[in-house]
Each structure stands twice: as C-alpha cells, then as structure tokens.
DODOFI-319207 format. One record per residue (C-alpha): residue number from 0; x, y, z. Coordinates in Angstrom, 2 decimals, always signed. Example, Ala and Ser with C-alpha at 12.3 -4.5 7.8 and 13.67 -1.06 7.14 Angstrom:
% residues 2
(0,(+12.30,-4.50,+7.80))
(1,(+13.67,-1.06,+7.14))
END
This chain:
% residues 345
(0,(+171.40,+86.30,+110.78))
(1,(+170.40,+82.64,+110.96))
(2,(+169.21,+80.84,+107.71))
(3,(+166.04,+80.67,+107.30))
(4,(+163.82,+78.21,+104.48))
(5,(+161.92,+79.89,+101.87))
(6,(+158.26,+79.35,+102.98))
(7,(+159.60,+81.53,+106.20))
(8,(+161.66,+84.14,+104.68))
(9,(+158.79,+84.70,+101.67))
(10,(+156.32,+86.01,+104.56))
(11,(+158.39,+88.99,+105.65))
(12,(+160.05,+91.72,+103.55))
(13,(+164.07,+91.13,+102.35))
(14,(+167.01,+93.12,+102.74))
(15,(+169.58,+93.28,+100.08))
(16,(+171.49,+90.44,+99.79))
(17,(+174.65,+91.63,+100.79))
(18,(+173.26,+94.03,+103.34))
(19,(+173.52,+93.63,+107.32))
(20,(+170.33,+93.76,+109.44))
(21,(+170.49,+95.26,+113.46))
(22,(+167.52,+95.71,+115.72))
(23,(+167.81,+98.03,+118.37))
(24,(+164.52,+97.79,+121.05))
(25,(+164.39,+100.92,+123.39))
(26,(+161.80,+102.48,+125.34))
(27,(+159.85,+105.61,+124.94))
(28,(+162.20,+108.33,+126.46))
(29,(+164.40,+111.27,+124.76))
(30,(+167.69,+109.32,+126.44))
(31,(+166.57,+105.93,+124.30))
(32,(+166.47,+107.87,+121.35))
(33,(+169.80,+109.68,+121.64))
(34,(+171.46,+106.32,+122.55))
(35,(+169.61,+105.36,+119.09))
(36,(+170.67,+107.90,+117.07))
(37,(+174.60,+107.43,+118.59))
(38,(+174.26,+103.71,+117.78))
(39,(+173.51,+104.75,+114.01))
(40,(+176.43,+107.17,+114.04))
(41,(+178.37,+104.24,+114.70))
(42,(+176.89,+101.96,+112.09))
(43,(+177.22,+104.80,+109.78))
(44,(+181.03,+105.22,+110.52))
(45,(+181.76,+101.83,+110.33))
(46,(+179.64,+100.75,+107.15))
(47,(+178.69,+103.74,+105.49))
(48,(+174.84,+104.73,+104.78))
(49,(+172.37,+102.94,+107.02))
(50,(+168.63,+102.92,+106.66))
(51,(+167.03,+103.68,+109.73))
(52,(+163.19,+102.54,+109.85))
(53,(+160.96,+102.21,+113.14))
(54,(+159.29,+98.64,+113.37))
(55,(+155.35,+99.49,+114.65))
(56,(+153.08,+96.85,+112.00))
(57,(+153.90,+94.36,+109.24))
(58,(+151.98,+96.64,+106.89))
(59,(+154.09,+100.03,+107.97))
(60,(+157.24,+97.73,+107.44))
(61,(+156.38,+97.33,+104.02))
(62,(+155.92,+100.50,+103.00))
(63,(+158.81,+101.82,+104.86))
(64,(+161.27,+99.26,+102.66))
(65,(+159.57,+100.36,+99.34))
(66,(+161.67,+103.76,+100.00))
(67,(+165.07,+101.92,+101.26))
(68,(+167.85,+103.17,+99.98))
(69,(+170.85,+101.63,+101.47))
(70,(+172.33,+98.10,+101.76))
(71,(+172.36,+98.35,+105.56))
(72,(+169.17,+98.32,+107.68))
(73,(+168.82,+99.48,+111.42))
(74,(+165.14,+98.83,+113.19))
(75,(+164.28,+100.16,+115.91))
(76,(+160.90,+99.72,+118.21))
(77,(+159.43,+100.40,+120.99))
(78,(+156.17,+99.31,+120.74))
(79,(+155.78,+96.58,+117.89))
(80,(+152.68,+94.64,+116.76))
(81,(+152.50,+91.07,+118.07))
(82,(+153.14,+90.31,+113.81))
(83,(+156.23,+92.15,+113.99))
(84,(+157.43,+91.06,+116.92))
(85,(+157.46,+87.11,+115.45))
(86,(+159.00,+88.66,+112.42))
(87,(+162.18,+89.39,+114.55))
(88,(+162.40,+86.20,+116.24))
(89,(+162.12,+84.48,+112.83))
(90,(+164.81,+86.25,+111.33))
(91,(+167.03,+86.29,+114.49))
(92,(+169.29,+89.21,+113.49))
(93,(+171.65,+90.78,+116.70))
(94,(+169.43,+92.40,+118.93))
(95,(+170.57,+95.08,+121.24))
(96,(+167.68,+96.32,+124.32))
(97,(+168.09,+99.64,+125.79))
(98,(+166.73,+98.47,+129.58))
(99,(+166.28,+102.08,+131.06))
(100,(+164.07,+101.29,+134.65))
(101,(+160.75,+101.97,+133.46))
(102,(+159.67,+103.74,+136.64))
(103,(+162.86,+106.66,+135.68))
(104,(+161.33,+106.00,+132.30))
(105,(+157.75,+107.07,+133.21))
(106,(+159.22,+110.08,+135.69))
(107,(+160.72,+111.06,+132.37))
(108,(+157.26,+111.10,+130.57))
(109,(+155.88,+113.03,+132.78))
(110,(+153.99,+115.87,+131.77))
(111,(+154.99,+115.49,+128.05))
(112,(+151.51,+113.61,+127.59))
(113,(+149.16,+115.88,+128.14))
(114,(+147.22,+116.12,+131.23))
(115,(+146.31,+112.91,+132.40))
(116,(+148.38,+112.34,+135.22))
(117,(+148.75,+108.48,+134.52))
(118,(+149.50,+108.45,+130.72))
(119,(+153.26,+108.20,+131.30))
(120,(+152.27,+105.02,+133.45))
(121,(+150.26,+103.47,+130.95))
(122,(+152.42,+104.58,+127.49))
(123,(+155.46,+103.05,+129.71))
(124,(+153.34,+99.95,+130.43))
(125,(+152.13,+99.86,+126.64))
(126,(+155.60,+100.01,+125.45))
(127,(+157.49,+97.52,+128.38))
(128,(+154.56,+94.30,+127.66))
(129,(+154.85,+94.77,+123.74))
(130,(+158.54,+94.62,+124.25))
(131,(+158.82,+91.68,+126.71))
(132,(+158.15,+88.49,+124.98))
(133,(+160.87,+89.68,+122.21))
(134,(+163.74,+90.83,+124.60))
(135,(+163.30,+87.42,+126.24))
(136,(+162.98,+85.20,+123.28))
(137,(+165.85,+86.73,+121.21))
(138,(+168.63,+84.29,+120.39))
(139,(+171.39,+87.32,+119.45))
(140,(+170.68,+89.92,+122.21))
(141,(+172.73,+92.63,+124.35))
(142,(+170.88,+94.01,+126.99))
(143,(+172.62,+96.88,+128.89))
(144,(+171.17,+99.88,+131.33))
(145,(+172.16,+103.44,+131.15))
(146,(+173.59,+103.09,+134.98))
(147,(+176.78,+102.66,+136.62))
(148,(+179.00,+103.03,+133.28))
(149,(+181.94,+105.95,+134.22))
(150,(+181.64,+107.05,+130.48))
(151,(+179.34,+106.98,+127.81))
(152,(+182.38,+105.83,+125.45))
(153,(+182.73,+103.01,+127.30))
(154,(+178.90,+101.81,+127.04))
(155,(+178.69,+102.35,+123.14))
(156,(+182.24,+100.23,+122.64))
(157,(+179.71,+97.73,+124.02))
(158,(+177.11,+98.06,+121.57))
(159,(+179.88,+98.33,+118.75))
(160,(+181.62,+94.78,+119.85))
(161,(+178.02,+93.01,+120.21))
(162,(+177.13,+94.60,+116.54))
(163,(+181.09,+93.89,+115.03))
(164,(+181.30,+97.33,+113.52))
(165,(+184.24,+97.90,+112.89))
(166,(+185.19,+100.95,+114.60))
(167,(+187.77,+103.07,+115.97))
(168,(+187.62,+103.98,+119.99))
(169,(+188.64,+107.16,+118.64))
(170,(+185.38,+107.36,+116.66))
(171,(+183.62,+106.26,+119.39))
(172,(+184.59,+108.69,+121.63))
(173,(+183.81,+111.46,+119.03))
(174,(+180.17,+110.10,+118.75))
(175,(+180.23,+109.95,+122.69))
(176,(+181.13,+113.38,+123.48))
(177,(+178.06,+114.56,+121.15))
(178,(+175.42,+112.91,+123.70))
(179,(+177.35,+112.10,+126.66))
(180,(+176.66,+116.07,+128.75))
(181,(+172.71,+115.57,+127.95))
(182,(+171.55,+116.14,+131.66))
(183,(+168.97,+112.48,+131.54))
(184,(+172.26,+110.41,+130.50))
(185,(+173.71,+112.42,+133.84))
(186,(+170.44,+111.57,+135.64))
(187,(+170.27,+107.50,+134.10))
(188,(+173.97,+107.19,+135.21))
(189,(+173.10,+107.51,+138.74))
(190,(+171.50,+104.77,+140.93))
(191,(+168.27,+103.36,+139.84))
(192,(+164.88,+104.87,+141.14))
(193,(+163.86,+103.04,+144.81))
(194,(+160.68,+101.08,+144.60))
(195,(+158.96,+103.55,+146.36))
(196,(+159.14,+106.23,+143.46))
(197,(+155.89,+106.41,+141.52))
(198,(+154.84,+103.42,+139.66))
(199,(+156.18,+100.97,+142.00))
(200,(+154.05,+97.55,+141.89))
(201,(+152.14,+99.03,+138.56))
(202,(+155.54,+99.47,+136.13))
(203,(+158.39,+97.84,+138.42))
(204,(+157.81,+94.38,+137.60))
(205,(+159.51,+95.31,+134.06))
(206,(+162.72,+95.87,+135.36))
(207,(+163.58,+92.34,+135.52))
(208,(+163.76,+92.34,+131.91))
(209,(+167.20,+94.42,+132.43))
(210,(+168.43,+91.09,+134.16))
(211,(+166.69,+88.96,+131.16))
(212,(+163.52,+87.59,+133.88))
(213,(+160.34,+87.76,+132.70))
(214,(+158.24,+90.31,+134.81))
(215,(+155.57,+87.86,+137.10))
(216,(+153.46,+89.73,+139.36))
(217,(+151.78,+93.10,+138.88))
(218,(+150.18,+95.08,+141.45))
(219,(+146.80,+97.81,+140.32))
(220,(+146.16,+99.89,+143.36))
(221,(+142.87,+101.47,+143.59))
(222,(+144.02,+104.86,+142.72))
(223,(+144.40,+103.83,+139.27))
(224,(+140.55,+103.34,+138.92))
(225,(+137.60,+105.27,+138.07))
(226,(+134.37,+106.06,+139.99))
(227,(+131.01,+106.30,+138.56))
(228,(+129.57,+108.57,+140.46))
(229,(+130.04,+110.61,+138.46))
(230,(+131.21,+108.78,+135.80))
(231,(+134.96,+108.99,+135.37))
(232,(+135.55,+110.40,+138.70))
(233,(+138.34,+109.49,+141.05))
(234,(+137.51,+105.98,+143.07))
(235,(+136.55,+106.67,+146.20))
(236,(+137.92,+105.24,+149.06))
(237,(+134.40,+103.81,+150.28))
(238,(+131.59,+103.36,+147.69))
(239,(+127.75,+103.50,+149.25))
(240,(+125.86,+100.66,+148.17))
(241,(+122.56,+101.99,+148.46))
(242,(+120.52,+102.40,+145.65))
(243,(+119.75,+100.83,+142.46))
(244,(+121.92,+98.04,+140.39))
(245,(+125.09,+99.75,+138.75))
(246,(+128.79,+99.47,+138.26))
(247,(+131.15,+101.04,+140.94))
(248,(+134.35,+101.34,+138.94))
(249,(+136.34,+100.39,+136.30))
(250,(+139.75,+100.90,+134.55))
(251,(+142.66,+101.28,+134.60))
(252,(+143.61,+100.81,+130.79))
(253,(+146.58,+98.96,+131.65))
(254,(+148.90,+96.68,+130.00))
(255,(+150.68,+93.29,+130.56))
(256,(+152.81,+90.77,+128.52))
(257,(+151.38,+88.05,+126.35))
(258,(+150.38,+84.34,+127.99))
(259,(+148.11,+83.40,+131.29))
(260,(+147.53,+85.74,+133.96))
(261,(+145.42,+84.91,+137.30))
(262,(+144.12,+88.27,+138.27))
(263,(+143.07,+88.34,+141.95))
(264,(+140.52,+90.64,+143.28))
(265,(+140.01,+92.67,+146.62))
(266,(+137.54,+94.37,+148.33))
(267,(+135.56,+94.70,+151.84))
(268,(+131.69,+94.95,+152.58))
(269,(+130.39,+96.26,+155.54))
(270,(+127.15,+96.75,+156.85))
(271,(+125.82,+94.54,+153.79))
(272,(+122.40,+93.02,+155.77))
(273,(+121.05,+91.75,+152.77))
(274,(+123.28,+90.75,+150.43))
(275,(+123.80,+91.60,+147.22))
(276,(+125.30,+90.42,+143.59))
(277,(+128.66,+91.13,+142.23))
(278,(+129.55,+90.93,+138.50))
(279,(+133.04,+91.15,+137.83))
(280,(+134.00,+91.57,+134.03))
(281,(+137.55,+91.63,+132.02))
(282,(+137.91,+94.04,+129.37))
(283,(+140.53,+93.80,+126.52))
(284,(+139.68,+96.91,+124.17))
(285,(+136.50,+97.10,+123.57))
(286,(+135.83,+92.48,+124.09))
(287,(+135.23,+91.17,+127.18))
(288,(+137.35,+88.14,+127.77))
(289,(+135.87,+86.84,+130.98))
(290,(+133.45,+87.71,+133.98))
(291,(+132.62,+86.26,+137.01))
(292,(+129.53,+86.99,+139.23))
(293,(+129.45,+86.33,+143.18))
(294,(+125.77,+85.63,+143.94))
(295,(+125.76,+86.51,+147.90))
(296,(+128.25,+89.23,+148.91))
(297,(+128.89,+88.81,+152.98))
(298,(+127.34,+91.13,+155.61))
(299,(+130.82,+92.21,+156.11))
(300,(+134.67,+91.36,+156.07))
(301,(+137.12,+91.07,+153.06))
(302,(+136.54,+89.14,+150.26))
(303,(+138.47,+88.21,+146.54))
(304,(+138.23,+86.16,+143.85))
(305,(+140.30,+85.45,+140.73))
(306,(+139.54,+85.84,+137.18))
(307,(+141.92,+83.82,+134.65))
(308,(+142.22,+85.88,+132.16))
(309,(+145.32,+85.32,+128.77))
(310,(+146.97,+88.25,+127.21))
(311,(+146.70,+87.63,+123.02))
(312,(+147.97,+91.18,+122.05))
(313,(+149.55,+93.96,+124.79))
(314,(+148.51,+96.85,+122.86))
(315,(+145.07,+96.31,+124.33))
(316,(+144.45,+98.92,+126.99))
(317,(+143.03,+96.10,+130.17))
(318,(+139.79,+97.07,+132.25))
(319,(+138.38,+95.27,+135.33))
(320,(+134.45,+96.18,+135.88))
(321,(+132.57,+95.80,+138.55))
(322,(+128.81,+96.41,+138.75))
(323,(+126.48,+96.27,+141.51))
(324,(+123.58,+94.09,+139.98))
(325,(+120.96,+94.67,+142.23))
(326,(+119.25,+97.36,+144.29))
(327,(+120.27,+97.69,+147.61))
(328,(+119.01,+99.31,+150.73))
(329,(+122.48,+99.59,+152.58))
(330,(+125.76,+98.51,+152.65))
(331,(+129.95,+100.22,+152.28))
(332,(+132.34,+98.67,+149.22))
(333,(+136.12,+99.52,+149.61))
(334,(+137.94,+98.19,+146.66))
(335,(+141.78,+97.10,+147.70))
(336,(+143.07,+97.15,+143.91))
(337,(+144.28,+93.82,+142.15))
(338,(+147.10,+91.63,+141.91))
(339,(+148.12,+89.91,+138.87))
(340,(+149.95,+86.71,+138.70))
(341,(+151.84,+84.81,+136.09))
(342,(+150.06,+81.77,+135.60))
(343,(+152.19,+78.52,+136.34))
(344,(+152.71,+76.48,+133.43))
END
C-alpha cells in the first residue's frame, strides 16, 4: 500500500501493522464468487489465515473489523457505497477486478431474483455503475475476464503474481482443479455473449471496463418502462392522448456511473390538433433532480429533448416521468426509449 498522512489514514479503519491488505471487486454471479473463494485459498496457502470481509458501507466496515482475527485482510465488493469506494482509492492497496461481460452476468441472474423479469438487468446495472469509478481510478489493479484462458491454473497464477503470494504452481493447480469443472467457468471460457443477447444497449456499455474504458453511452428502450393505464402495466406501444392531464409512463429503476450525463429523449405525436403540454421529470430515489416541460407538443412527427442530469450516488434506482399536463381531446404518443450520453468535460 502507498503511505498515507495521518489526517487520511485516521478516517478509515486500520489493519494490523504488519498485516497485508488485497481487494478483490467482482460482480454478482456464483462464478465471481468461486473465483473469490479460490483467490483466498491461495492467500491462505501462501500466508496463512486471511480475514475475508465484504466491503458494502463505512459503517458495516467497522463492525466487520471489530471481529478480525487475522493479520491478513481480503475485501471483496460488488456493490460498495460511494464512502467506501473513496476509502479504497485512498488507501491504494492491489486491486484485482473480476470483468465477467455483464450481459453473461445478467443471463446468469436470471430467474434467481424472483419474478420480475428485469431484476437481473437492474441488480447487474446496480452492481457494474457502483463498481466503475473504482476499477478505473485504481492505481494497483489487475483486471482479467473469465474467457479465452485454456486452464483455470493458468488464470489464478495471474492473480497470485499481481498479489506476490508466494505460491507453488503445484498449489495452484490443487486449488484449480477444485473449481475449474463448475459448468459457468465452462460456459465463461467460451466466447463472449454477441450484442444482440439480452441487455444489449441497457448493460453492454459496462464491458469496456474489462478493457479499463469508462462505459459512455447507454441505451433505455421502451420495453423497460411502465404504463399507467393501469398503473404499472407494460408501456404500450402507442399511448391515446385523449382525456384528462396525467403521466404516461415512467421507470425503469436503472443505474449509471457517477459524473454528468445528457439524457436524450424520444417520442412521436400524431394526430395532436391542439397541442398539448409535456412535463418531463428525473427521478433519483425518491428526489427529483431535474424536469423539463415542452409547452406546445407538434400536430405530429418526432420530437426529443435532453435533460442534463449528474449521477452523485449509483445505488439510486433512475426514473424518467412523463405526464400529460393537460386535457386533451385527441392525439397518439409513441415513446422511442432514451439515450444517455457521457457528458464532455
């Protein structure tokens, strides 16, 4: 680890003195946490008892050290507070990042969440934009994906080298052949899911983090949205305008990485004689961040706008509104989805 001054180190809780610190940052699948548990077999070999502790909140960090009982330390996350993701980079200890595809890693959600059809979406979403400002800004970092490696042996001597345990390949091997026939490393050693599998445009954009790029442009189609009619009901395709002021649809309860994003919005009118007003408002939990309102919607074509909108803490599920804010006598909506943009410093 890097030195750090004592007004720094004082804010965050200490490992022993002699003790070694490693930080391993995986996503939410049953393959990241084998790899996991094989990388602590290999600490363990190398420098005896290590404690292993998951890294969620400063507070949970604290209480989790009160009950340490080794000189070694292992954290793991996949889905840290904002707090305890600046915790890391102040410390700077080696950092390895599983970088599993997060579209093979939501396909490997699915249907362990419960019913929702999109929760592996948005708990891979959740997990990728709490992770992506701390893969990017570590100093010490390995980042390495499950595919193309001819043996699993071969990928943990990796991890070993970056972390300096010091390790036999022998021992390696032994801790390899333990996870190596588990049928998702099989299925993460092939080739990477095509952009066409499910969550392409929505989750995709996070695979650049496996080549250490930020992710820059998100895509929400409509089928990630909710109808109000009745409430909570899938979007449909083309909304009737007529009747009195409401909203038409909102979600998705989405997430993105922290900093500026330009969100641009899509939609066609038809039919719209007499106009009518738009509101447009940005949701981050339960605060609205920003709104627009468009005064005059046209008798007919496509239209968009773009709402700025800054990303403070990716934990927040994200919701676009829109709301109908007068009556209206006729008139067709079709909402085209949204595309989100990395603003340009």
């Amino acid at each position: 680890m890097t030195d750090k001054s004592e007004s720094e180190t004082s804010r965050a809780p200490r490992t022993q003195a002699a003790g070694k610190l490693f930080v391993v940052l995986t996503p939410p699948s049953g393959l990241a946490v084998a790899v996991l548990h094989a990388v602590q077999a290999m600490a363990e070999r190398a420098l005896g008892p290590v404690d292993l502790i998951k890294l969620s909140t400063i507070d949970a960090l604290r209480e989790e050290m009160k009950a340490r009982k080794n000189q070694h330390l292992l954290l793991y996350s996949d889905c840290p507070a904002p707090e305890a993701a600046d915790l890391i980079r102040q410390a700077a200890p080696p950092v390895f990042v599983f970088a599993d595809d997060p579209v093979r890693v939501a396909q490997s959600l699915q249907g362990k969440l419960g019913p929702d059809p999109l929760a592996a979406i948005r708990t891979t979403a959740l997990s990728y934009a709490t992770l992506h400002e701390l893969v990017l800004q570590a100093t010490q970092k390995l980042i390495l994906a499950p595919h193309g490696w001819s043996a699993l042996d071969a990928f943990l001597s990796q991890i070993a080298a970056f972390f300096e345990f010091p390790i036999a390949a022998r021992d390696i091997k032994k801790i390899a052949d333990k996870f190596s026939a588990r049928e998702d490393w099989a299925d993460a050693n092939a080739e990477r899911p095509t952009q066409a599998a499910a969550g392409s445009g929505i989750i995709s954009p996070f695979a650049s983090l496996l080549d250490g790029k930020p992710a820059d442009k998100f895509f929400w189609p409509p089928a990630l949205f909710f109808g109000t009619e009745p409430l909570g009901s899938p979007l449909a395709k083309k909304i009737d305008l007529t009747g009195p002021a409401r909203p038409l649809l909102y979600g998705p309860y989405m997430h993105l990485p922290v900093g500026q994003w330009e969100v641009q919005v899509r939609f066609t009118v038809a039919e719209n004689r007499s106009g009518n007003a738009l509101l447009a408002e940005w949701m981050s939990g339960n605060e609205m961040h920003t709104s627009a309102r468009i005064n005059a919607l046209p008798a007919a074509g496509q239209f968009q706008f773009v709402l700025p909108v800054e990303i403070e803490d990716p934990r927040e599920p994200l919701q676009l509104r829109l709301s109908m804010l007068e009556g209206a006598i006729e008139g067709e909506f079709e909402f085209h989805g949204i595309e989100i943009f990395r603003h340009a410093n």
